[in-house]
PAVOLUM-905236 format. One record per residue (C-alpha): residue in three letters; z, y, x. Coordinates in steps of 0.05 Angstrom, whole numbers, padded with zeros to 5 digits, always signed. Example, Ala and Ser with C-alpha at 12.3 -4.5 7.8 and 13.67 -1.06 7.14 Angstrom:
ALA+00156-00090+00246SER+00143-00021+00273
//
This chain:
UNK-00102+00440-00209UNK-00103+00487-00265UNK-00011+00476-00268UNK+00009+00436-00205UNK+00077+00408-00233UNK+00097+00345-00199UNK+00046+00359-00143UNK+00034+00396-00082UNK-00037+00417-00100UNK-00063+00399-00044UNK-00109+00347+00005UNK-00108+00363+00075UNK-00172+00329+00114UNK-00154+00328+00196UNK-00204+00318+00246UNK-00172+00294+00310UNK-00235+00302+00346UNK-00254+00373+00333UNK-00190+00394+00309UNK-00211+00419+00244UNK-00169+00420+00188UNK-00191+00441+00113UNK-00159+00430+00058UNK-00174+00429-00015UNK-00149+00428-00080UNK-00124+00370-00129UNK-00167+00356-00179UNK-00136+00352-00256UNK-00179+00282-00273UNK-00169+00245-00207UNK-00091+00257-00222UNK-00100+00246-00297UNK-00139+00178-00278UNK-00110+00151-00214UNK-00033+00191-00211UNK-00030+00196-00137UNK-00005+00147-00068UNK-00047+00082-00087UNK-00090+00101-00132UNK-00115+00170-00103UNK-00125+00138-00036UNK-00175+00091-00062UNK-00213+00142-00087UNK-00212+00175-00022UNK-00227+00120+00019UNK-00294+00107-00027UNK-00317+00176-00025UNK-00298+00190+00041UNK-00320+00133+00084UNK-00386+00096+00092UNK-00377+00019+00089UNK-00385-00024+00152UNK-00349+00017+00198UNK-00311-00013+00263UNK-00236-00011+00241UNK-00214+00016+00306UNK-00270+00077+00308UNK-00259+00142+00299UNK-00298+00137+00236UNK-00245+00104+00205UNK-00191+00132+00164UNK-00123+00144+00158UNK-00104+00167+00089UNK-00035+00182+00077UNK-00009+00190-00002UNK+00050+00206-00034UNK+00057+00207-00106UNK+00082+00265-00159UNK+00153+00233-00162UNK+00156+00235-00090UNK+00209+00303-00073UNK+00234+00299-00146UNK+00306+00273-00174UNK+00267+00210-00193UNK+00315+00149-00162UNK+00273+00107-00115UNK+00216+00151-00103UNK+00206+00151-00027UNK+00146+00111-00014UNK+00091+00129+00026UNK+00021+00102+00022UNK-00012+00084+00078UNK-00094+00071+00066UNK-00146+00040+00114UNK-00196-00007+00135UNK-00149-00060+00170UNK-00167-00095+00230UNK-00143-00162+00202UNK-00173-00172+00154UNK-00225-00126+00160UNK-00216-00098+00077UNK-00195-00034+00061UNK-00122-00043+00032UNK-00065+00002+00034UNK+00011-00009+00055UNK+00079+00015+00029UNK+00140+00037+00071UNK+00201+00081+00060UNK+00244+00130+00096UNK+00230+00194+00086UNK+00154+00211+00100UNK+00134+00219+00026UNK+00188+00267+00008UNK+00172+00302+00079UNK+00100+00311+00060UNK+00107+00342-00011UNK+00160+00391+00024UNK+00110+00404+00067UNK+00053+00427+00011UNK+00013+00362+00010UNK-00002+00310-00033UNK-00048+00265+00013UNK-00072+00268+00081UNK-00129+00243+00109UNK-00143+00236+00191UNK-00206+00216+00224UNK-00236+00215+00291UNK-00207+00211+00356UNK-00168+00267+00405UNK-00185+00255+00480UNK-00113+00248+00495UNK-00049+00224+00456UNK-00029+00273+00403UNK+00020+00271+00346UNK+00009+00314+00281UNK+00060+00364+00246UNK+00046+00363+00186UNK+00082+00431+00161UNK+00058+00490+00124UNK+00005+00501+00178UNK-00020+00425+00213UNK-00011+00429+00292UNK-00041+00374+00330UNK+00008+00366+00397UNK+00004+00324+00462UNK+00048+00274+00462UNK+00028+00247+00539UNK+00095+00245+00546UNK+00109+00194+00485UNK+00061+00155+00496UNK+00088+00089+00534UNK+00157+00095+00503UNK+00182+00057+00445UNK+00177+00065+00375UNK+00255+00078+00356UNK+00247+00125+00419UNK+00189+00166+00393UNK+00224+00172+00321UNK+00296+00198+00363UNK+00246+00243+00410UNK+00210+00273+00338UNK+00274+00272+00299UNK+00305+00325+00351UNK+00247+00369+00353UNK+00242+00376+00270UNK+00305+00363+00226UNK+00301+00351+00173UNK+00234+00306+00172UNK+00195+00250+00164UNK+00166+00207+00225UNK+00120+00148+00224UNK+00111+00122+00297UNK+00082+00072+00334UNK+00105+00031+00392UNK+00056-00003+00456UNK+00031-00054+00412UNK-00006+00005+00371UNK-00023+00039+00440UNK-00056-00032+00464UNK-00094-00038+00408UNK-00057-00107+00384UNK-00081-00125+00316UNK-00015-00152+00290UNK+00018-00079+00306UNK+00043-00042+00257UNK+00079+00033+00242UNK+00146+00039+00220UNK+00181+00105+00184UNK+00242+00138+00209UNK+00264+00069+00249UNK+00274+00037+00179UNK+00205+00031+00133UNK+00158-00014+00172UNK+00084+00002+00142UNK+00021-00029+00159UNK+00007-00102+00178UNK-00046-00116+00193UNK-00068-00067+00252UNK-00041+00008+00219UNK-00017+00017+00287UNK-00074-00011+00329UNK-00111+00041+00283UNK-00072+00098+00304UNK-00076+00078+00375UNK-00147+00075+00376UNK-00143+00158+00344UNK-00090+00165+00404UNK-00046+00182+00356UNK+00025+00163+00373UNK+00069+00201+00305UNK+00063+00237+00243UNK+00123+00278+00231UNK+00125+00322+00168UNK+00174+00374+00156UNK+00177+00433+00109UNK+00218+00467+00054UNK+00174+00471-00012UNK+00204+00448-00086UNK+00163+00415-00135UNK+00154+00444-00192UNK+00173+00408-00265UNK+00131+00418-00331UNK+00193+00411-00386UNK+00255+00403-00346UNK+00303+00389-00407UNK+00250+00334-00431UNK+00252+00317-00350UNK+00323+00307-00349UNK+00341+00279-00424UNK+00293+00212-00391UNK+00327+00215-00317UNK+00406+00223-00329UNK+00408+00162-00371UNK+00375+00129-00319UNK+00414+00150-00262UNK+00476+00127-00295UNK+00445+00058-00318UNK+00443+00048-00235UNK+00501+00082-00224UNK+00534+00032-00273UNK+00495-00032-00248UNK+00536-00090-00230UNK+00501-00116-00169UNK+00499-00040-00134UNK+00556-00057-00097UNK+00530-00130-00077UNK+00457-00104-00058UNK+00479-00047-00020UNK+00532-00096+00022UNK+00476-00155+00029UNK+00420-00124+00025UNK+00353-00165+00014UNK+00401-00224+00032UNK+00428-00227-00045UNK+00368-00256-00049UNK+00367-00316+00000UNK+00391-00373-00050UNK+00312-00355-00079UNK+00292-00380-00007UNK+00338-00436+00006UNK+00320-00460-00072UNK+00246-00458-00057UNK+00258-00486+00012UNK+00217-00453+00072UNK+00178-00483+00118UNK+00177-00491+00194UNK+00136-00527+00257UNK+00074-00486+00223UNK+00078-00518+00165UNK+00090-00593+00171UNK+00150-00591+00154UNK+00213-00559+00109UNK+00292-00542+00119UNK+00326-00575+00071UNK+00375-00528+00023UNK+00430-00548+00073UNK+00397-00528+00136UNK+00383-00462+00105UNK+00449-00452+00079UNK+00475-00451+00149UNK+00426-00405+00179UNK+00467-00346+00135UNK+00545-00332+00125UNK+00555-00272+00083UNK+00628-00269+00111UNK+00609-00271+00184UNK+00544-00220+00173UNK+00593-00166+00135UNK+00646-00178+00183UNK+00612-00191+00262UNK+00539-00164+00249UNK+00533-00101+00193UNK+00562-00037+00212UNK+00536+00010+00160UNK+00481+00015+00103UNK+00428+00057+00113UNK+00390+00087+00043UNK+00310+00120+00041UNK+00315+00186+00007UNK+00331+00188-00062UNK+00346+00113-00072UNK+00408+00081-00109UNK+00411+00025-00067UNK+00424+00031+00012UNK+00389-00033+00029UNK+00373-00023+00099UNK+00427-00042+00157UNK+00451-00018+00212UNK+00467-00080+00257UNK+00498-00098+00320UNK+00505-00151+00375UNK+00584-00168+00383UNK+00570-00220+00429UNK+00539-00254+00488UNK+00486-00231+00531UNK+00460-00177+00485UNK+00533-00156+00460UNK+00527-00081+00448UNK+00459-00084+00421UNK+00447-00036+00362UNK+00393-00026+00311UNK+00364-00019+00245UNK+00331-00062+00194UNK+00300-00062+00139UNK+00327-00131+00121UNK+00362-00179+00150UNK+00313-00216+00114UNK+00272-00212+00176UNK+00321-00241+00226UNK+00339-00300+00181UNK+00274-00326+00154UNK+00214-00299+00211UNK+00263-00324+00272UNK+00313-00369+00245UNK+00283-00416+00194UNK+00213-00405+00220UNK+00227-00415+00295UNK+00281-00453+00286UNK+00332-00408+00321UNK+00400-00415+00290UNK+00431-00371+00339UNK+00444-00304+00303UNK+00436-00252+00370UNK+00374-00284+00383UNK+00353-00272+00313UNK+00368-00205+00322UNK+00339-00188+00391UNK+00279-00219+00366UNK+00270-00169+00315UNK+00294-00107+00353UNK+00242-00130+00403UNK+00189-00133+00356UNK+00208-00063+00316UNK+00207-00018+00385UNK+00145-00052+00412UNK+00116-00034+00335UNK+00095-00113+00325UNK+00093-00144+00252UNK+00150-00195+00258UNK+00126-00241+00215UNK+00062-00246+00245UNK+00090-00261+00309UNK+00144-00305+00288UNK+00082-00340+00263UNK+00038-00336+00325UNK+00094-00364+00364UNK+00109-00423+00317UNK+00027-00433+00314UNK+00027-00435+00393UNK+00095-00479+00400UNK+00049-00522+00355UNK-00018-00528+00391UNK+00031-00543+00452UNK+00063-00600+00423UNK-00003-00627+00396UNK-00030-00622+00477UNK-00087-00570+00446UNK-00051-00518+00493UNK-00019-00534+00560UNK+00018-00490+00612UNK-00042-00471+00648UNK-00066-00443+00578UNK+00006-00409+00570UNK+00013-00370+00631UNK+00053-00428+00667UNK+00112-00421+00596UNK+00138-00490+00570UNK+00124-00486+00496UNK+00155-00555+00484UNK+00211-00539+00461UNK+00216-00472+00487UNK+00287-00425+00503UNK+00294-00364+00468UNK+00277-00327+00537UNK+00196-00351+00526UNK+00199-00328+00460UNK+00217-00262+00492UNK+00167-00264+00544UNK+00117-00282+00492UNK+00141-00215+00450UNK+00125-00184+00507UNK+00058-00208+00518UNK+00027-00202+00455UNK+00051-00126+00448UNK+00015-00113+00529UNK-00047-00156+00519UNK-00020-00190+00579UNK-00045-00268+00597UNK-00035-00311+00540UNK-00015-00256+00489UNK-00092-00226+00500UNK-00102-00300+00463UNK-00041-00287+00416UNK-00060-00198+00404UNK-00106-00209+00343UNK-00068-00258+00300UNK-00070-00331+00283UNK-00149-00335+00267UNK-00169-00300+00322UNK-00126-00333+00363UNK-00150-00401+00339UNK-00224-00386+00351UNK-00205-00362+00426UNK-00165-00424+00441UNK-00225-00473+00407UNK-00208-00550+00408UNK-00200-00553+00348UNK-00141-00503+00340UNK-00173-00472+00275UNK-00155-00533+00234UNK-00079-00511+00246UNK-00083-00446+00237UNK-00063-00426+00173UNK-00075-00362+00139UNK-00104-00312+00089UNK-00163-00280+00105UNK-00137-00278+00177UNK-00059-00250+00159UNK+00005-00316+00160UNK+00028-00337+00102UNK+00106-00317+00077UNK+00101-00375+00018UNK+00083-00435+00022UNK+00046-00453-00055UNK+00074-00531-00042UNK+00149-00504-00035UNK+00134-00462-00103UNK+00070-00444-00137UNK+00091-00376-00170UNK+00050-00307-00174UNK+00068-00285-00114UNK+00045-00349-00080UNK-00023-00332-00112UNK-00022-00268-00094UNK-00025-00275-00019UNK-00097-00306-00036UNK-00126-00246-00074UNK-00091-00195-00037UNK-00138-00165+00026UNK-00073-00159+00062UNK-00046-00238+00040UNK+00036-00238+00026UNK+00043-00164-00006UNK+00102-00145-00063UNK+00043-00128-00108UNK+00054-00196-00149UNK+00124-00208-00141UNK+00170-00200-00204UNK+00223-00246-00237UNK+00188-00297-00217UNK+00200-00300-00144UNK+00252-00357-00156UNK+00238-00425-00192UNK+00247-00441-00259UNK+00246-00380-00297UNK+00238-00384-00372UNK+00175-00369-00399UNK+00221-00327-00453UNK+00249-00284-00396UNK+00172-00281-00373UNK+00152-00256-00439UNK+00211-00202-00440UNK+00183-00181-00377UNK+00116-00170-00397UNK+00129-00140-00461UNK+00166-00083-00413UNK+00102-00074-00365UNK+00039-00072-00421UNK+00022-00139-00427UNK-00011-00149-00495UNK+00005-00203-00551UNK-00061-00227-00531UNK-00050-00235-00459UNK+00014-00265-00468UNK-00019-00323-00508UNK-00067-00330-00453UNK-00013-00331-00396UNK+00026-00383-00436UNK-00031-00430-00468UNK-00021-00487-00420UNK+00042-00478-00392UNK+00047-00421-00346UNK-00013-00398-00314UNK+00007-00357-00256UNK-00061-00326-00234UNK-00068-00294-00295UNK-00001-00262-00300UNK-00016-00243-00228UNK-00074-00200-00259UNK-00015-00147-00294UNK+00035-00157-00244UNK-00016-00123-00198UNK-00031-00065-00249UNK+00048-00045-00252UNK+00056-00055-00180UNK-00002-00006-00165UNK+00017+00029-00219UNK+00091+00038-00192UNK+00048+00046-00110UNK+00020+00115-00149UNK+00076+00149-00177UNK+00119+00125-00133UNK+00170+00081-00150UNK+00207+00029-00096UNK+00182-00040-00119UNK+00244-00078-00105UNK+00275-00114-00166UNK+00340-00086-00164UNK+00304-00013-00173UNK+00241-00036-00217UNK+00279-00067-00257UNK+00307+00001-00296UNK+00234+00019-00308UNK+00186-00001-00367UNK+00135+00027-00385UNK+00158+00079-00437UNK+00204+00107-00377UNK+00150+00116-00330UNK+00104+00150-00381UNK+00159+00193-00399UNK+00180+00210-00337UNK+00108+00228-00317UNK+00085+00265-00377UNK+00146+00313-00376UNK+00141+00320-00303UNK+00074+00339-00289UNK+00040+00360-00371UNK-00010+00314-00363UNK-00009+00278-00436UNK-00017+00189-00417UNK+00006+00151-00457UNK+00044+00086-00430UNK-00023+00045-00446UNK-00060+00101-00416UNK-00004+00099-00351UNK-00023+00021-00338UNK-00093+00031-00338UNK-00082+00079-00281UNK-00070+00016-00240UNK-00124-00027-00261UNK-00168+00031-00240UNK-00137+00026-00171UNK-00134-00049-00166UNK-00210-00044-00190UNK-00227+00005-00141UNK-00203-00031-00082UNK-00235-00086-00096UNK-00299-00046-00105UNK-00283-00019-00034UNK-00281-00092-00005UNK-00341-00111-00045UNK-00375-00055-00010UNK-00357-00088+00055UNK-00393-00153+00041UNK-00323-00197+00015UNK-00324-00234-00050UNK-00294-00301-00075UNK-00315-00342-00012UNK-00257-00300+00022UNK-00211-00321-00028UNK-00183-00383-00004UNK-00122-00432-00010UNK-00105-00463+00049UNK-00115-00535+00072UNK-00054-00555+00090UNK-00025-00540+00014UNK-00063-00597-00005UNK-00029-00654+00048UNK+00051-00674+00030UNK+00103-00625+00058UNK+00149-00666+00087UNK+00232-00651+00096UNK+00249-00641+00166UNK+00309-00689+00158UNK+00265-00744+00115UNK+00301-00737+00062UNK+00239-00712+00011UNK+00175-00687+00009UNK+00146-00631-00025UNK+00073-00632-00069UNK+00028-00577-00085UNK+00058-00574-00165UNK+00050-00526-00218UNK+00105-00473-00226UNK+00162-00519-00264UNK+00145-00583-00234UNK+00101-00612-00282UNK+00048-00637-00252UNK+00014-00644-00184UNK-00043-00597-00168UNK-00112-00604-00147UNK-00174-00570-00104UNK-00208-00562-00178UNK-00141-00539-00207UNK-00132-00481-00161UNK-00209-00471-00165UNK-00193-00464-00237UNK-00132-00419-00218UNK-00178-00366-00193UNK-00224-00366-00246UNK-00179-00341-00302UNK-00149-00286-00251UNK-00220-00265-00246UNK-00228-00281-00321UNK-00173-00236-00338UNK-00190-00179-00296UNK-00261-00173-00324UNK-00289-00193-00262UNK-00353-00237-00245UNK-00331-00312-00242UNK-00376-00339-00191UNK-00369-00283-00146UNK-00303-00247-00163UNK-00330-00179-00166UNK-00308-00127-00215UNK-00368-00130-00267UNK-00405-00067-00290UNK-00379-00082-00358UNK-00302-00073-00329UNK-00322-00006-00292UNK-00352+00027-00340UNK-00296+00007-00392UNK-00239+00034-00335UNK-00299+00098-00322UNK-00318+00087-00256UNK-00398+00093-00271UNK-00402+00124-00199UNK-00376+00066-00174UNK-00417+00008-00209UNK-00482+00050-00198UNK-00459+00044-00128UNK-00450-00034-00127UNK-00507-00051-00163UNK-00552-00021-00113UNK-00522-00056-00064UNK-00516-00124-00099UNK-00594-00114-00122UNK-00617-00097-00056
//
């Protein structure tokens, strides 16, 4: 770059099996047209990588990003980017996490990282002012909150992304997590770095970033700073947590027994007392780098046969909805075990709340039996299977080889028809159920490569929102006069406000800025482009800034395209089309438009995913990105590229 404010200047490329490293400067248009984190890696990732590759080669990639906020005063900036082709599902996607790893790497003189191949023993990567590549034979086998203490001795300050024996094994629901706290990656991240033998990433170093018109910089920033200073649910989210947010859950209603049935609002009422979690459980909130609003938890057993246990969490979230309304395991230390468990072997918990509950299932239904389940009672199993179970999954061991891969895979292996229960998104569970509520982010998990990701969730996570709130909302994020008609011409049509909640969540995924409302929430548009333009002198406008994210959304797709997926993988699930029933009788839920109006159909949601195709610009029948749309967003590389391919 010609003035590298608000960037490191740099992409480092590591080779793990030659132990080359080379790096090379940013270029001025890839900044100027895709900002950095999301948007950067995609590019990467296409001209990098060939398509087709095995997931778990050492062809595939690791790209790391951070963004040109990351290391600045910007509030909420510490979000890394992780990039690859996932094993489940198989698509190139990338995956957010905080802690400290992005701030890490731009103190450290990079702006994105990319690792390939495969080192013939285990290894971890400093990733300082010169890259070392060191054994780590004697990490390898330990835990992931283990590895993190080990790394965290050796380099302080720093950021460390680890994985635990789940990664090591290979197990495609593993993931990473950063500095104990910012889990990153389901999907297989971690089977990904196991199959590299590459246990950490820890990045330390001491550079500044530099800013373009620092009074400009700051005239945008101190307001606001003191706006979230000021904010009147600081003190509530940073006691609670993620769990100001469970009344969104218990109003929705989640379900449980995979799917067949729901907790009613006074079951799920019971699984959480704010008095007793403040009091018996939370000992101390725990804030990523640069963020307003300490939203992870330190937590800890006071009771019982795990009294004493300690740990961290990114939300206690986890605990109450994977484990407790999921599993249907009220007990709070066996919520929290659960997790703990699943965090140090560097398992997805969600995933393997949901494997369980899938296996509990095909148990009951006499698909599975005990000589299927390594001799375990899944009836109505004690919390001490569920452990054993953990344990399985994350050592490839009997019945969690079955379990390693997730609920599709796991389906096929079992047979007997165990596919018809299994249900999914392109391989990955579910976190919302479209009959409980039918809101963008419900959508979402059937467009996104990686299912349930933030990248659709806004003010709409709960029911009922006004479509005047809606509106406000879009008017802050770019949505056009035009589009809002659209969105709002028959009712509210929730695929194709999906389309633009995508853009400002990839948009946010390349600055960066932490997605979670209570943080988003201070940002528009004007803000963002602001805040860019005077940090880094590169002249967008805030119409210019959105389109930054369409070209990323655009150019993942393109990726996947590549790869051979189109519409066909874009499917709803079966069971949202059969009655949800309460688990108490008392109701029963419908597949239903977003306020209740009116029951849903096949052809209705059919019709849902035309006009998110519709409104991206992309082909109908097939759902891929038409030449028209990437030559308008200037990616002619890209559509010369897929129409070879789609013309062969």
């Amino acid at each position: 770059m010609k003035d590298p404010c608000g960037y490191a200047d740099n992409i480092c490329t590591i080779n793990l099996t030659t132990g080359e490293v080379i790096r090379e400067k940013l270029d001025d248009d890839l900044a100027r047209e895709l900002i950095g984190g999301f948007g950067i890696n995609n590019y990467l990732a296409w001209e990098r990588f060939p398509s087709n590759l095995d997931p778990l080669s050492p062809e595939n990639g690791i790209i790391l990003g951070a963004g040109p906020f990351s290391g600045t005063l910007v509030p909420s900036n510490s979000r890394i980017m992780a990039t690859t082709k996932f094993p489940v599902p198989g698509q190139w996607a990338s995956a957010s996490g905080g802690g400290n790893l992005a701030y890490a790497l731009k103190q450290a003189g990079y702006d994105h990282v990319i690792i390939t191949g495969k080192a013939e023993r285990p290894v971890y990567l400093r990733l300082a002012e010169e890259v070392e590549i060191l054994p780590a034979e004697d990490l390898w086998g330990r835990d992931l909150y283990e590895t993190t203490e080990v790394l965290w001795r050796l380099y302080s300050p720093s950021g460390v992304m680890a994985i635990g024996p789940a990664g090591e094994n290979l197990v495609k629901t593993s993931l990473t997590i950063v500095d104990k706290v910012g889990s990153l990656g389901k999907g297989g991240l971690g089977a990904v770095m196991g199959s590299k033998n590459l246990k950490a990433i820890v990045a330390t170093g001491a550079r500044s970033i530099k800013v373009y018109d620092p009074t400009r910089f700051r005239k945008v920033l101190e307001p606001l700073v003191q706006r979230m200073r000021e904010d009147h649910i600081r003190e509530w989210w940073t006691r609670e947590g993620h769990m100001t947010g469970w009344f969104v859950y218990v109003n929705n209603r989640v379900p449980y027994a995979n799917w067949s049935k729901y907790h009613t609002a006074e079951k799920l009422e019971k699984l959480y007392d704010p008095d007793f979690y403040l009091k018996k459980v939370k000992k101390a909130s725990v804030s990523c780098m640069g963020c307003a609003y300490a939203d992870k938890h330190k937590i800890e057993i006071s009771e019982g046969p795990y009294a004493g246990l300690s740990t961290v969490i990114s939300h206690y979230l986890g605990p109450v909805l994977y484990v407790g309304a999921r599993l249907d395991i009220a007990d709070y230390a066996e919520q929290i075990k659960f997790c703990d468990m699943c965090n140090r072997y560097g398992l997805d918990q969600q995933a393997v709340g949901g494997l369980i509950n899938f296996a509990i299932h095909l148990y009951q239904e006499g698909i599975l039996t005990r000589a299927d389940t390594d001799g375990l009672d899944l009836s109505s199993p004690k919390f001490e299977t569920v452990q054993k179970l953990i344990e399985k999954i994350a050592f490839r061991e009997g019945f969690g080889e079955v379990l390693a891969d997730g609920v599709l895979s796991a389906a096929r292996k079992i047979g007997g028809g165990a596919e018809d229960y299994a249900v999914h998104s392109k391989g990955l569970e579910f976190l919302i159920d479209g009959r409980c509520i039918l809101n963008p982010e419900a959508f979402g998990q059937v467009i996104n490569p990686r299912g349930h990701q933030i990248a659709t969730e806004s003010i709409t996570m709960g029911p009922g929102t006004t479509p005047e709130a809606i509106r406000r909302f879009n008017q802050r994020i770019g949505v056009t006069p035009q589009a809002q008609e659209r969105i709002f011409a028959d009712g509210f049509d929730v695929a194709r406000e999906a389309r633009y909640v995508e853009d400002w969540w990839a948009l946010a995924s390349s600055l960066p800025v932490c997605f979670i409302h209570p943080v988003i929430r201070f940002f528009n548009l004007e803000i963002m482009s602001e805040l860019y333009v005077s940090l880094t002198g590169i002249d967008l406008s805030p119409q210019e800034l959105i389109r930054t994210g369409e070209r990323g959304v655009n150019l993942q797709r393109a990726l996947n395209v590549r790869e051979g997926f189109s519409r066909h993988e874009d499917v709803f699930p079966e069971v949202w089309f059969q009655p949800l029933p309460a688990g108490d009788g008392s109701g029963i839920l419908k597949l239903m438009d977003y306020y209740k109006t009116r029951e849903l159909s096949r052809e209705d949601v059919q019709k849902l995913l035309d006009n998110y195709y519709q409104e991206r610009g992309w082909e109908v029948d097939s759902g891929i990105p038409s030449e028209e749309k990437l030559q308008e967003l200037g990616l002619h590389q890209v559509s010369a590229a897929l129409n070879k391919i789609l013309t062969r």
